[in-house]
N, C-alpha and C positions, 0 to 999 in steps of 0.2 A: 721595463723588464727586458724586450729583445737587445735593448744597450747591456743590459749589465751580460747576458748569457755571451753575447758577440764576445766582450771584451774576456770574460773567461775563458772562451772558445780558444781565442784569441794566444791567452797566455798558455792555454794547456799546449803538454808536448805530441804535439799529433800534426801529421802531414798537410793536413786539408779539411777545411773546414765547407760542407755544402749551407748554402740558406737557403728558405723555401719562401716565397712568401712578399709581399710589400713591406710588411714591418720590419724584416731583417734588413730588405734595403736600405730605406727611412735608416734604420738603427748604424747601418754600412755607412753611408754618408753624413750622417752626424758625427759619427766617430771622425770620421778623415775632414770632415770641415771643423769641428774640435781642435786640429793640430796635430791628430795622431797620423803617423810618417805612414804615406802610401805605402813607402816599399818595407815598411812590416807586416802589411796587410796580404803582399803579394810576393815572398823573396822568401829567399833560404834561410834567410834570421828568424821566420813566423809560417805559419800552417798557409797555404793557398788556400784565400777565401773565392769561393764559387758561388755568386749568388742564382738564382734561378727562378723563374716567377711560379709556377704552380708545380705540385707534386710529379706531375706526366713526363715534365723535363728533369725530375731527381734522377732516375734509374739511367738515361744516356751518359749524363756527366759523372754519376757516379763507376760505369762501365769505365770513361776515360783514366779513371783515376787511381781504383782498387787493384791491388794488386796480392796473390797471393799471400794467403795468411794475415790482411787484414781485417781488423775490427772496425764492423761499422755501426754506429749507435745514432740511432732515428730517433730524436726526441723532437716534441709537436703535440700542439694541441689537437685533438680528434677531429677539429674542425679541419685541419690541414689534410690530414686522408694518409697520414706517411703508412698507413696498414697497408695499403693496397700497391708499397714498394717490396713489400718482404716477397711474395710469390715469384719478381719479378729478377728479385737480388739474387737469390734461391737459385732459380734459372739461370745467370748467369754464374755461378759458383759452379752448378751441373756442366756446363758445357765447356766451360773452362779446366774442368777433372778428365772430362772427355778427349778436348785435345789435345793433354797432355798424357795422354792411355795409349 
């Protein structure tokens, strides 16, 4: 299942792609030992994929990465905890309006 979402991830048009988790790793490296071309995984051709091991490290790389008037869509099983990104994403959207006030 984290192969098939990766590889849609993958193809959809969107800048960057985070994974949270072992599995998306696993799924990361099957792909690229499969024969799919690192540098579509990571180049101007395909989304920068970021992988990340636990939820706590989502909200920094996603700080590096979002950029005004971005859409960020947190999909995860409730196991994964991505709820307890939104407070923290929220907060960074506030401060961000801030310094540009």
């Amino acid at each position: 299942e984290h192969l098939r979402v990766l590889r849609a991830a993958i193809a959809a048009p969107v800048r960057a792609v985070a994974l949270v988790g072992t599995r998306f790793a696993t799924a990361l490296q099957a792909l690229s030992a499969g024969g799919a071309s690192v540098g579509a995984l990571d180049t101007e051709s395909g989304p920068r994929i970021v992988p990340v091991a636990t939820t706590d490290e989502l909200v920094p790389v996603l700080n590096e990465h979002i950029r005004h008037g971005d859409v960020v869509l947190l999909k995860g099983s409730r196991a994964v905890g991505l709820e307890r990104c939104i407070p923290r994403l929220r907060a960074l959207g506030t401060s961000r309006e801030a310094s540009r006030a």
